[in-house]
Biotite code that builds the C-alpha atoms (Angstrom):
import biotite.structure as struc

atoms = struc.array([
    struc.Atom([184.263, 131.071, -34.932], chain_id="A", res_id=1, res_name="UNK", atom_name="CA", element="C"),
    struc.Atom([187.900, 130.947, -34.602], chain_id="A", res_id=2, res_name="UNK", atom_name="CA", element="C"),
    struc.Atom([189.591, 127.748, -33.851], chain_id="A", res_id=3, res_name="UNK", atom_name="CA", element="C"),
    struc.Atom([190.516, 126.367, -30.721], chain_id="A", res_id=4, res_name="UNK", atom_name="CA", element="C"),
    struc.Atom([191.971, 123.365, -29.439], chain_id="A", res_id=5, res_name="UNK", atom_name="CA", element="C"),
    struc.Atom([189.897, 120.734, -28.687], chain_id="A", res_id=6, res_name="UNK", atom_name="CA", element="C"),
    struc.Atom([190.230, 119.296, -24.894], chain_id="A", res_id=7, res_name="UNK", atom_name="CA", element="C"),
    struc.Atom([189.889, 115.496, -24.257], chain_id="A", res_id=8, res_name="UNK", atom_name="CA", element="C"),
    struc.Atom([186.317, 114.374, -22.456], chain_id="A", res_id=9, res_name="UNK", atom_name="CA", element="C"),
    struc.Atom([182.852, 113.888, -23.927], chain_id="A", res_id=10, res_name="UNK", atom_name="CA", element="C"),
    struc.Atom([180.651, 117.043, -25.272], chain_id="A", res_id=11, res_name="UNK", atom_name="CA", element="C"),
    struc.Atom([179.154, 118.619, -22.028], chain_id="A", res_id=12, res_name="UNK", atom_name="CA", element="C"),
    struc.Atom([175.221, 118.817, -23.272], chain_id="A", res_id=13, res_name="UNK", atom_name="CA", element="C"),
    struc.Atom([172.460, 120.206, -21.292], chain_id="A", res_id=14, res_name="UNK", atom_name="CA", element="C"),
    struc.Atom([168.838, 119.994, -21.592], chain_id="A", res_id=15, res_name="UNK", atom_name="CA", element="C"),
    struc.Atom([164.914, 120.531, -19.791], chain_id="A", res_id=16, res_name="UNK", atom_name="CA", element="C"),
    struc.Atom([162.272, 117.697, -19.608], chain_id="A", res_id=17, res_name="UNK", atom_name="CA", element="C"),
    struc.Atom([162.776, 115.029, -21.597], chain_id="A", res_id=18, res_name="UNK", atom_name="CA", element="C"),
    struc.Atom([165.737, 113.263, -22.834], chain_id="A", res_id=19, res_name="UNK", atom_name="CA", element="C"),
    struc.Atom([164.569, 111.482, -25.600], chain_id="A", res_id=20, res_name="UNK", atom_name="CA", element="C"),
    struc.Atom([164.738, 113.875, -28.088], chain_id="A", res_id=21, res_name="UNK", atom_name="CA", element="C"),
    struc.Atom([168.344, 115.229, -26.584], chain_id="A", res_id=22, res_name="UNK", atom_name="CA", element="C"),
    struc.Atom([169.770, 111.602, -27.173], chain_id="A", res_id=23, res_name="UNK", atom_name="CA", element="C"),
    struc.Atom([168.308, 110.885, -30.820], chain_id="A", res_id=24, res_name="UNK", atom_name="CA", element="C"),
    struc.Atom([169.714, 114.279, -31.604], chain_id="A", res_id=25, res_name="UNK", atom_name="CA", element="C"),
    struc.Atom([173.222, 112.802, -30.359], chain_id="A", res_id=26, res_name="UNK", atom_name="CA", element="C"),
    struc.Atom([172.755, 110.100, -31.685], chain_id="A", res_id=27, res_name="UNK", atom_name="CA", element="C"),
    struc.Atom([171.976, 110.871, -35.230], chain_id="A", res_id=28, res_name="UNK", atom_name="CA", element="C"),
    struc.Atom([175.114, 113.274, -35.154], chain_id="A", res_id=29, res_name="UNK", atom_name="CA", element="C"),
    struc.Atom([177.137, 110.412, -35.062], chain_id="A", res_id=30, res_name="UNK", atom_name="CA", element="C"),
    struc.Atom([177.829, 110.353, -31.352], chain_id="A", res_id=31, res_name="UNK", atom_name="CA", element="C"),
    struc.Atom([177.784, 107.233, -29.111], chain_id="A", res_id=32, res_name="UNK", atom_name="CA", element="C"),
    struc.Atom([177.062, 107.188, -25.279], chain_id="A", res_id=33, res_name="UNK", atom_name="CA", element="C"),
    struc.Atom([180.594, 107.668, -24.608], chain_id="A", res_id=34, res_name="UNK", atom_name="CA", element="C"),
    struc.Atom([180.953, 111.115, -26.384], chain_id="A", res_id=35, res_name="UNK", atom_name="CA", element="C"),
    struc.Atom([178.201, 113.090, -25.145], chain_id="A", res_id=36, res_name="UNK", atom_name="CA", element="C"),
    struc.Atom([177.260, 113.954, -21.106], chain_id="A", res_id=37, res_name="UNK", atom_name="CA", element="C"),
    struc.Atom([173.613, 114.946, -21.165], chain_id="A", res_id=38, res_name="UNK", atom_name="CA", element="C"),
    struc.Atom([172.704, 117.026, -18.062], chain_id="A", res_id=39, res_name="UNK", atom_name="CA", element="C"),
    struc.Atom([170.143, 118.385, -17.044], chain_id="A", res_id=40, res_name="UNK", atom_name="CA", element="C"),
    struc.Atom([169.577, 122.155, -16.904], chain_id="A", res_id=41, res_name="UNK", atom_name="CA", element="C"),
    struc.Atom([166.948, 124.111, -14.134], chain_id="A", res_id=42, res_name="UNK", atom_name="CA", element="C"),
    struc.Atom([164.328, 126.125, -15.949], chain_id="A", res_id=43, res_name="UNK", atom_name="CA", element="C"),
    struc.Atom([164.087, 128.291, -13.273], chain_id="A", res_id=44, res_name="UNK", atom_name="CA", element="C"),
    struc.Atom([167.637, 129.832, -14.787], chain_id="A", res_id=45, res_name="UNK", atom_name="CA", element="C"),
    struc.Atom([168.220, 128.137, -18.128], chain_id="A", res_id=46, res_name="UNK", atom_name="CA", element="C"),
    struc.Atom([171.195, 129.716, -19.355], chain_id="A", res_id=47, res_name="UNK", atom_name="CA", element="C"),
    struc.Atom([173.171, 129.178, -16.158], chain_id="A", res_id=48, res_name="UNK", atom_name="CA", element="C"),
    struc.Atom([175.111, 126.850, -17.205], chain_id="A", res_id=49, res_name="UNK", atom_name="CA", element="C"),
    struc.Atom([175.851, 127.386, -20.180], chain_id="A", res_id=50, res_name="UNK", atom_name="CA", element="C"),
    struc.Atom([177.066, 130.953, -19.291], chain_id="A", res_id=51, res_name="UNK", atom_name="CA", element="C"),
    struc.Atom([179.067, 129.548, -16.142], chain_id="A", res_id=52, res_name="UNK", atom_name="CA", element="C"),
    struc.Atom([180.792, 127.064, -18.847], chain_id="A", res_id=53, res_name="UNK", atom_name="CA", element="C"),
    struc.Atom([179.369, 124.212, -16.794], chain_id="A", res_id=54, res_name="UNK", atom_name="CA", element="C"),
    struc.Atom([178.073, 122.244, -20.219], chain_id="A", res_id=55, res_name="UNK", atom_name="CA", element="C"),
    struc.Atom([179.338, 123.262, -24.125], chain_id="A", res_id=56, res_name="UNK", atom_name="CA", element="C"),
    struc.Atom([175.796, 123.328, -25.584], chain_id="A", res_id=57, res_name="UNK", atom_name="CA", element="C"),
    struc.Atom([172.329, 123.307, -24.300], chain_id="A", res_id=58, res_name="UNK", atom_name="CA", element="C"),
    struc.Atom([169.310, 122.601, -26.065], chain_id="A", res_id=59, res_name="UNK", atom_name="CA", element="C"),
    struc.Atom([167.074, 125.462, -25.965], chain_id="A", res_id=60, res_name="UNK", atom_name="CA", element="C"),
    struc.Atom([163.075, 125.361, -27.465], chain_id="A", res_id=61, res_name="UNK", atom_name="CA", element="C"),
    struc.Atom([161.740, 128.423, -29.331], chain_id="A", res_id=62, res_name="UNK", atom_name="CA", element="C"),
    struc.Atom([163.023, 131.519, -30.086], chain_id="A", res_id=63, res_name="UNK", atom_name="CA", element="C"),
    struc.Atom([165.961, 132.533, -28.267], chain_id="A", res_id=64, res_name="UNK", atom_name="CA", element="C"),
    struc.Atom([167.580, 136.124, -28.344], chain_id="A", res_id=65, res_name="UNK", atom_name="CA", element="C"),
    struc.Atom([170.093, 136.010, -26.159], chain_id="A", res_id=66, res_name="UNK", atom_name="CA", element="C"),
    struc.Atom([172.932, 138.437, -27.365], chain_id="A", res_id=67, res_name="UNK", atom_name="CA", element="C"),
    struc.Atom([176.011, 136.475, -25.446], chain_id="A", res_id=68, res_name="UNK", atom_name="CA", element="C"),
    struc.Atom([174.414, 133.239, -27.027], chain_id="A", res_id=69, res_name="UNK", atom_name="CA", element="C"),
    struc.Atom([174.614, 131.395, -30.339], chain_id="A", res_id=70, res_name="UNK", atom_name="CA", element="C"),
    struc.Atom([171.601, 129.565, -31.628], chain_id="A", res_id=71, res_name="UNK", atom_name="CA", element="C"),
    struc.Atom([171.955, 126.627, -34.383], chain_id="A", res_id=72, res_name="UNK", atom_name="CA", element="C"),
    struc.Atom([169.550, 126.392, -37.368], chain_id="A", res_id=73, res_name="UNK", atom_name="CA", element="C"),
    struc.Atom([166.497, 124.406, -36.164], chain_id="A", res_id=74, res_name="UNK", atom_name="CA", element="C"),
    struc.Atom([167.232, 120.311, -35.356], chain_id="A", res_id=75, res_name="UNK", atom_name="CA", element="C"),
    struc.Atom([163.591, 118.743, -34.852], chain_id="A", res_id=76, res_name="UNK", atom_name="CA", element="C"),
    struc.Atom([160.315, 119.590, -33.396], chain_id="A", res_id=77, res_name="UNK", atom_name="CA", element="C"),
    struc.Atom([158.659, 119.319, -30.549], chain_id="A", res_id=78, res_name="UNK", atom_name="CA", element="C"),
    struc.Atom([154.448, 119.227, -31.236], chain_id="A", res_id=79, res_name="UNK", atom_name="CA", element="C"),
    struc.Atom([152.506, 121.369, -28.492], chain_id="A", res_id=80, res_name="UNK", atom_name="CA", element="C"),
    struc.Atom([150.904, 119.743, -25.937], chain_id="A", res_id=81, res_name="UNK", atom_name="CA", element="C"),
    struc.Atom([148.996, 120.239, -22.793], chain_id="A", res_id=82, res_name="UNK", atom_name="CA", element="C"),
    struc.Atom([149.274, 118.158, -19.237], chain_id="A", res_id=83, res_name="UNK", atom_name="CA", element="C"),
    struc.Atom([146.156, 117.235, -17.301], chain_id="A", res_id=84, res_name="UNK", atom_name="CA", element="C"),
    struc.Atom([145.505, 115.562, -14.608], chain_id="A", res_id=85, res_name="UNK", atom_name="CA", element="C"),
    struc.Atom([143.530, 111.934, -15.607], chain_id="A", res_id=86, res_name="UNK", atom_name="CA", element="C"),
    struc.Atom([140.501, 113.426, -13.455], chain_id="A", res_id=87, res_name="UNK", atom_name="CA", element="C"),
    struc.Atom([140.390, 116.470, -15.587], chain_id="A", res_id=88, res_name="UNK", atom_name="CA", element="C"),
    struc.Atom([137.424, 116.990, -17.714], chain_id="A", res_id=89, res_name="UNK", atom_name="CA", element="C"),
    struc.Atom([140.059, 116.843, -20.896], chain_id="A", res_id=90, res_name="UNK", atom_name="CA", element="C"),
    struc.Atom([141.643, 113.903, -20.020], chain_id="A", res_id=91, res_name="UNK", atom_name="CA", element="C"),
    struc.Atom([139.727, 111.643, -22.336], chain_id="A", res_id=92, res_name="UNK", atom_name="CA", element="C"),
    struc.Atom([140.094, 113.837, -25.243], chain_id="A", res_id=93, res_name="UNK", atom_name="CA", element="C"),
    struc.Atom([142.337, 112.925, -27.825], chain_id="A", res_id=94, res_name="UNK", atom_name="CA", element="C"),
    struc.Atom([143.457, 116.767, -28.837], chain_id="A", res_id=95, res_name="UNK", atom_name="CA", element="C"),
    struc.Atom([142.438, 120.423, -27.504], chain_id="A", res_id=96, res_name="UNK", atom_name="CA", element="C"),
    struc.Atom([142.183, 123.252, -28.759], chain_id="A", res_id=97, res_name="UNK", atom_name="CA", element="C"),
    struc.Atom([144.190, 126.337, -27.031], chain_id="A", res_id=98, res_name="UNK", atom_name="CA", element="C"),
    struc.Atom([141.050, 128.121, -26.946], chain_id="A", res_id=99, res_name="UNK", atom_name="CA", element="C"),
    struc.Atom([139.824, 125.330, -24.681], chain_id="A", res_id=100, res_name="UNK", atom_name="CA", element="C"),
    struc.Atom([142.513, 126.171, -22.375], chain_id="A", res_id=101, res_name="UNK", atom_name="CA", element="C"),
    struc.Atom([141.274, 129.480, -21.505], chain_id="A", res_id=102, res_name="UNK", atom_name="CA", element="C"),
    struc.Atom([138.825, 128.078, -19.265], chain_id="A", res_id=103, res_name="UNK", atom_name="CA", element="C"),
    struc.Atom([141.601, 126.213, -17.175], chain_id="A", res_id=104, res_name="UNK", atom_name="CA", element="C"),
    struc.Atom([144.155, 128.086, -14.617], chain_id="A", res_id=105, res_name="UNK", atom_name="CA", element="C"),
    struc.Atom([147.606, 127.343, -16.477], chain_id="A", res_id=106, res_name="UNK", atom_name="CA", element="C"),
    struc.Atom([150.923, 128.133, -14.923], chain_id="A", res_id=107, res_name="UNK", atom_name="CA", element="C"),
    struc.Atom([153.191, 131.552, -15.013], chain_id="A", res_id=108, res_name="UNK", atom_name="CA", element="C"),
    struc.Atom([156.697, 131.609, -16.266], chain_id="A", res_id=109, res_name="UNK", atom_name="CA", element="C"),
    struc.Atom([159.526, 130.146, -13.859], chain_id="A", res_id=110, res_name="UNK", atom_name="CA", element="C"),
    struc.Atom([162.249, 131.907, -12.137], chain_id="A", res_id=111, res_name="UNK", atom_name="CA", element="C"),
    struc.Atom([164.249, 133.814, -14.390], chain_id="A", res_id=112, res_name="UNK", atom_name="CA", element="C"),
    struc.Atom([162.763, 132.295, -17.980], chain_id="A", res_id=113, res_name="UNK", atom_name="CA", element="C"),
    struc.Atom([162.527, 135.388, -20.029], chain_id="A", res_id=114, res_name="UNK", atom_name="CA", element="C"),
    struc.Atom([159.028, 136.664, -20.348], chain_id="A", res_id=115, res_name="UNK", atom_name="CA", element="C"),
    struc.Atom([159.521, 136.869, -24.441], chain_id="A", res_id=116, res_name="UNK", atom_name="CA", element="C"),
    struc.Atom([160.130, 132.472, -24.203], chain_id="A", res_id=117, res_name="UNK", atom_name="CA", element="C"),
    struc.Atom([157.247, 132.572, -21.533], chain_id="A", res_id=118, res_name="UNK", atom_name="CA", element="C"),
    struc.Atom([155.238, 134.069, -24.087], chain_id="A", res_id=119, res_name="UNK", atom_name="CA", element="C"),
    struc.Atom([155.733, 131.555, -26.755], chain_id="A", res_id=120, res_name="UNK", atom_name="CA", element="C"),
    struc.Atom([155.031, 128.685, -24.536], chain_id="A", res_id=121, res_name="UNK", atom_name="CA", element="C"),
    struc.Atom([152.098, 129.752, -22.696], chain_id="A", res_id=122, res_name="UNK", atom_name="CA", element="C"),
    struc.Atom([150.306, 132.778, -24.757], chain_id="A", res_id=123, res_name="UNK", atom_name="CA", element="C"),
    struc.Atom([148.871, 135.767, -22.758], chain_id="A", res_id=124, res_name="UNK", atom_name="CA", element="C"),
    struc.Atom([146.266, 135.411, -24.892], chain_id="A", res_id=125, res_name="UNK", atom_name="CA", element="C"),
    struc.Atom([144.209, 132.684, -27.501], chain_id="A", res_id=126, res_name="UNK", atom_name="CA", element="C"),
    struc.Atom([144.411, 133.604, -31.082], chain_id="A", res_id=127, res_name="UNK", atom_name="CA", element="C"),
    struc.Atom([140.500, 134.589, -30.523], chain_id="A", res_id=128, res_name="UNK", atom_name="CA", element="C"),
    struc.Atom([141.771, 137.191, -27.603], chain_id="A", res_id=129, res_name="UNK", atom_name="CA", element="C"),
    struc.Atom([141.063, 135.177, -24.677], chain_id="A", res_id=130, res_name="UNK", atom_name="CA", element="C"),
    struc.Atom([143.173, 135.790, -21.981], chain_id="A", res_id=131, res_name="UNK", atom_name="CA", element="C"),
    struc.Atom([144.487, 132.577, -20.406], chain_id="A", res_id=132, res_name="UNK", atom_name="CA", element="C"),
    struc.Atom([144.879, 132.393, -16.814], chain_id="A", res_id=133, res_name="UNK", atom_name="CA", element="C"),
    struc.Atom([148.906, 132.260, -15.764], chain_id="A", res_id=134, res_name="UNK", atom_name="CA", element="C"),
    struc.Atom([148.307, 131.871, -12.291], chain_id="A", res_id=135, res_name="UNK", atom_name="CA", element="C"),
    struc.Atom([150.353, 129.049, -10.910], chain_id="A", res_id=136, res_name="UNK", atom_name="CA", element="C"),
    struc.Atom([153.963, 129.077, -10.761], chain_id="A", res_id=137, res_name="UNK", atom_name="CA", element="C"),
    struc.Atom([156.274, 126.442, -9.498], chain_id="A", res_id=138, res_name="UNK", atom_name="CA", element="C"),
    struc.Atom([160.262, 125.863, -11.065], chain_id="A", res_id=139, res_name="UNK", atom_name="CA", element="C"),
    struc.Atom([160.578, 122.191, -11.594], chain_id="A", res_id=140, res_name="UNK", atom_name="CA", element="C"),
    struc.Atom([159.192, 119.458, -13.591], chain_id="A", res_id=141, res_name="UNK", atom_name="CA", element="C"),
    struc.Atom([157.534, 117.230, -10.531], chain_id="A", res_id=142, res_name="UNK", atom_name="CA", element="C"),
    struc.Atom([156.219, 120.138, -8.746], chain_id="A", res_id=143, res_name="UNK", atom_name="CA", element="C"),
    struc.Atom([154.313, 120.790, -11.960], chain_id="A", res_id=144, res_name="UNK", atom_name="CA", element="C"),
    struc.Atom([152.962, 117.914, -12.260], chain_id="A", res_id=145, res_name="UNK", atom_name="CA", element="C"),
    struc.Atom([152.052, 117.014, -8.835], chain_id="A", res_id=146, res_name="UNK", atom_name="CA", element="C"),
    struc.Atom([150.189, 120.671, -8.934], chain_id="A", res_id=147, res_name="UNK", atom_name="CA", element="C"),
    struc.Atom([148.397, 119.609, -12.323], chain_id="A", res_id=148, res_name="UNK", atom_name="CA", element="C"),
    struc.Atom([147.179, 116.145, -10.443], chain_id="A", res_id=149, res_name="UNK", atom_name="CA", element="C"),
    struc.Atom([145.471, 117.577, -7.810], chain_id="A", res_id=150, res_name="UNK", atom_name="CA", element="C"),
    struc.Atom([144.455, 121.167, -8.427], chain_id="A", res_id=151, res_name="UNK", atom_name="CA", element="C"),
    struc.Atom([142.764, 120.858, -12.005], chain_id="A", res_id=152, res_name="UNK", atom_name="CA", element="C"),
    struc.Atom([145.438, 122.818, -13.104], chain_id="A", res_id=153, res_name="UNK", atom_name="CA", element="C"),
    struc.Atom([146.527, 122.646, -16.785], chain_id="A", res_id=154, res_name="UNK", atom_name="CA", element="C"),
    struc.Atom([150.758, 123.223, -18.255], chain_id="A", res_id=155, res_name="UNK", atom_name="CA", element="C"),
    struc.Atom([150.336, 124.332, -21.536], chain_id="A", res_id=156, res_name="UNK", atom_name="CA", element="C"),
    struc.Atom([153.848, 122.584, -23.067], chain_id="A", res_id=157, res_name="UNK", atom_name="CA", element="C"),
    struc.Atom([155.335, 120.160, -25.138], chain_id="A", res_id=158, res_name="UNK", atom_name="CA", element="C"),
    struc.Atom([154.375, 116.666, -26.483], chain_id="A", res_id=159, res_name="UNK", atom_name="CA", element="C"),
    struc.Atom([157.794, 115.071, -24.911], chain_id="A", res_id=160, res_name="UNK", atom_name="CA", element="C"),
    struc.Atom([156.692, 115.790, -21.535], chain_id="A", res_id=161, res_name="UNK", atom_name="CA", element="C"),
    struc.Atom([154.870, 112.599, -22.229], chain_id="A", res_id=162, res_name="UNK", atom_name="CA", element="C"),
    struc.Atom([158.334, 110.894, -21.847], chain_id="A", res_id=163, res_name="UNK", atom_name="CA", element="C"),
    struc.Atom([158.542, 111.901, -18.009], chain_id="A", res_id=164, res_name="UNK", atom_name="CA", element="C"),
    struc.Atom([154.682, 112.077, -17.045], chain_id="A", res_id=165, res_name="UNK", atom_name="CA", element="C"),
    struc.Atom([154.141, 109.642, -13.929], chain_id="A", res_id=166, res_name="UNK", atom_name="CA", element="C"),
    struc.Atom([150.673, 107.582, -13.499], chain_id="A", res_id=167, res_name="UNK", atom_name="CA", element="C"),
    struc.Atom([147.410, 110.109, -13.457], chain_id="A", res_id=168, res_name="UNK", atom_name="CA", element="C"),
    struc.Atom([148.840, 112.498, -16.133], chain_id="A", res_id=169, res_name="UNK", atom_name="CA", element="C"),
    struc.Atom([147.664, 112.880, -19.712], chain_id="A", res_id=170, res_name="UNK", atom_name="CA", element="C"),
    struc.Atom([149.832, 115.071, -22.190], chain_id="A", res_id=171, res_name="UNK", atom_name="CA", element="C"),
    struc.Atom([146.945, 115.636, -25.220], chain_id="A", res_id=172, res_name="UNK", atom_name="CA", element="C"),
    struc.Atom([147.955, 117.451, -28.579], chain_id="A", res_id=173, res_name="UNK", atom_name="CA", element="C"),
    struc.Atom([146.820, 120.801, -29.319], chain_id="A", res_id=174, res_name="UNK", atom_name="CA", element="C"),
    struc.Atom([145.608, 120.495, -32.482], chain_id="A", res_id=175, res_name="UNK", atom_name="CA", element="C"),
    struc.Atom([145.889, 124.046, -33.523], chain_id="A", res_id=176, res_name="UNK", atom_name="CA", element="C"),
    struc.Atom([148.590, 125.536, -31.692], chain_id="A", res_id=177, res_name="UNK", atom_name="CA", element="C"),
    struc.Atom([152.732, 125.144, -33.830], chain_id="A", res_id=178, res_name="UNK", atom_name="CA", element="C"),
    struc.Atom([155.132, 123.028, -32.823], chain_id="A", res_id=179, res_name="UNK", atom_name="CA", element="C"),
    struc.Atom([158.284, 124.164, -31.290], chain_id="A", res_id=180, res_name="UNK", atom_name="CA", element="C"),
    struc.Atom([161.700, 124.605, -32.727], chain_id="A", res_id=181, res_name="UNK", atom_name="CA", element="C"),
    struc.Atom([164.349, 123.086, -31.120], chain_id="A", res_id=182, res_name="UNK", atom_name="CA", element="C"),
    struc.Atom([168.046, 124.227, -31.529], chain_id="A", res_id=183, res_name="UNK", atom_name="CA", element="C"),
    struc.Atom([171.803, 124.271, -29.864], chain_id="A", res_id=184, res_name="UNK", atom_name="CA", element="C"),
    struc.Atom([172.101, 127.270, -27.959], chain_id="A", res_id=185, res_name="UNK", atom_name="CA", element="C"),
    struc.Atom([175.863, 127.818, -26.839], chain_id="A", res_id=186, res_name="UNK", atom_name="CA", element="C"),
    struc.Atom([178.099, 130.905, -25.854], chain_id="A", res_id=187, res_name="UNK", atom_name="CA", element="C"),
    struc.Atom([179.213, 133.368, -28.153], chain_id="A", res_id=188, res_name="UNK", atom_name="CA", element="C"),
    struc.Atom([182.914, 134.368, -26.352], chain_id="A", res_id=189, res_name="UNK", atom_name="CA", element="C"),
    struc.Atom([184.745, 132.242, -25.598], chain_id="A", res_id=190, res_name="UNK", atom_name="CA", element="C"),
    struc.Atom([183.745, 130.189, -29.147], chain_id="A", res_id=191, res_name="UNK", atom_name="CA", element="C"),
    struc.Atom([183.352, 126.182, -28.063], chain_id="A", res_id=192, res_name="UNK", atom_name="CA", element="C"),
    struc.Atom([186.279, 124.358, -28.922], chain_id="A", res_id=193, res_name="UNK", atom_name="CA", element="C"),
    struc.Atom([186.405, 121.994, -32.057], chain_id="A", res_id=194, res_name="UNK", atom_name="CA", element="C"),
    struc.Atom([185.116, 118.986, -31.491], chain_id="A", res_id=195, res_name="UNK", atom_name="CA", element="C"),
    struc.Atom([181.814, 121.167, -29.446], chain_id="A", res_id=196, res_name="UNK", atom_name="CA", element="C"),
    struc.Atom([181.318, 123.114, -32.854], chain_id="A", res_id=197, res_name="UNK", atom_name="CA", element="C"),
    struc.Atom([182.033, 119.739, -35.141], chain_id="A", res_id=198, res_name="UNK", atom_name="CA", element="C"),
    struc.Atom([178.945, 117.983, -32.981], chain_id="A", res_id=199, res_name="UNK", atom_name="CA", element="C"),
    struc.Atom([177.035, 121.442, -33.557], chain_id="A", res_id=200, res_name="UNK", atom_name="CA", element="C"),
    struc.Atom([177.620, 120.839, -37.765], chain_id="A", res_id=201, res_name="UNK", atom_name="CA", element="C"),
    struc.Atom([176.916, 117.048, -37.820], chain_id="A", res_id=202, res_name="UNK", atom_name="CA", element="C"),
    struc.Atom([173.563, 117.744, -36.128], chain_id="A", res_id=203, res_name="UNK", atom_name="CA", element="C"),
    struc.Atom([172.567, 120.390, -38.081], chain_id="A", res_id=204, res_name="UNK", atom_name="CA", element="C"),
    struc.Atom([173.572, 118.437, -41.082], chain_id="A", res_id=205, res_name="UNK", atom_name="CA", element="C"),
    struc.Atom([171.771, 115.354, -39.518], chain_id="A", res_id=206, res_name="UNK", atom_name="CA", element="C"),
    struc.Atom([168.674, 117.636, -39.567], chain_id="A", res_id=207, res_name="UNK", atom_name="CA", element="C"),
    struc.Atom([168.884, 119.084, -43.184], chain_id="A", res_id=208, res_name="UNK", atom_name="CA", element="C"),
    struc.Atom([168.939, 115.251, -43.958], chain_id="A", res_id=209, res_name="UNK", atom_name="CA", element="C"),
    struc.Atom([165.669, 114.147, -42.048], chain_id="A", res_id=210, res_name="UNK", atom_name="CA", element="C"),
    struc.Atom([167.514, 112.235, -39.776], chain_id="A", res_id=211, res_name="UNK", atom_name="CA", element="C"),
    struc.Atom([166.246, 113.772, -36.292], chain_id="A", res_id=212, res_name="UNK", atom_name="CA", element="C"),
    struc.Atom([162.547, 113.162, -37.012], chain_id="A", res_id=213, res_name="UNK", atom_name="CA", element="C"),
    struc.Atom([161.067, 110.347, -35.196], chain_id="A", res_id=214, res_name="UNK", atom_name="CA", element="C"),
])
């Protein structure tokens, strides 16, 4: 990346769900409070604002392949996970298994989410070829949940939604689904100045080290 001067102001970071994982990532790169803005980003159009130069960096979860964007080797994982309402006949279990799922309506992709990330989050299909049900769709976070609460309705998703799930959710493990990779996703052209692409390094060394894990 060729150099460019590096502007005054904290790292402009975006991210989806949780926080949690967005901060210790931060903070094991040697950042404080002071030097990183954490914003959220809407699902519905992830790459928004990255592209519009609103944030430096976003964090992104599986596979991108984005041509404009730049993706960082892998920082942590997130373990797989599925949300159910405390009524649901799940809810007492300590894991599922995706095939499980199958039986349950789950939720289509949002907005403009490409169908190839869709995919990786909530299969077409269960490794034994049956089809799961992507019938509900809905572009933010509460909405989801509120849907999963009172319609029986299951997200297939992430363990760190368990960081923003209200009273009368469960987020159980999938025992036998992979976790996801999560990375830095930023633009190509323009290149992010210095200090953006030093924060990019120190987490990426920070995960090399162990550091990120919980």
């Amino acid at each position: 990346m060729p150099d460019t001067a590096a502007p005054t102001g904290p790292i402009r970071l975006g991210y989806h769900g949780s926080p949690v994982l967005t901060a210790r990532i931060a903070r094991v790169s040697g950042r404080g409070e002071q030097d990183v803005l954490m914003s959220p980003y809407d699902i519905a159009d992830p790459f928004h604002t990255v592209r519009a130069g609103e944030v430096d960096v976003i964090v992104v979860k599986f596979g991108l392949r984005e041509p404009d964007l730049e993706v960082s080797r892998t920082l942590a994982f997130d373990e797989r996970a599925v949300v159910v309402g405390s009524g649901h006949p799940l809810a007492g279990r300590e894991s599922v298994s995706i095939e499980e799922l199958a039986d349950y309506d789950a939720f289509d992709r949002p907005g403009r989410l490409p169908e190839y990330v869709w995919d990786q989050v909530v299969p077409a299909r269960t490794p034994a070829g049956r089809p799961i049900r992507r019938r509900h769709r809905v572009t933010a976070i509460p909405q989801m949940m509120a849907l999963v609460a009172e319609a029986g309705a299951v997200h297939i998703s992430l363990q760190s939604l368990a960081d923003v799930a209200p009273p009368g959710i469960r987020v159980l493990p999938i025992h036998d689904l992979p976790p996801a990779p999560v990375a830095f996703a930023w633009r190509r052209d323009p290149a992010p100045p210095r200090h953006v692409r030093e924060f990019i390094a120190d987490a990426e060394a920070a995960a090399v080290a162990g550091s990120v894990a919980p």
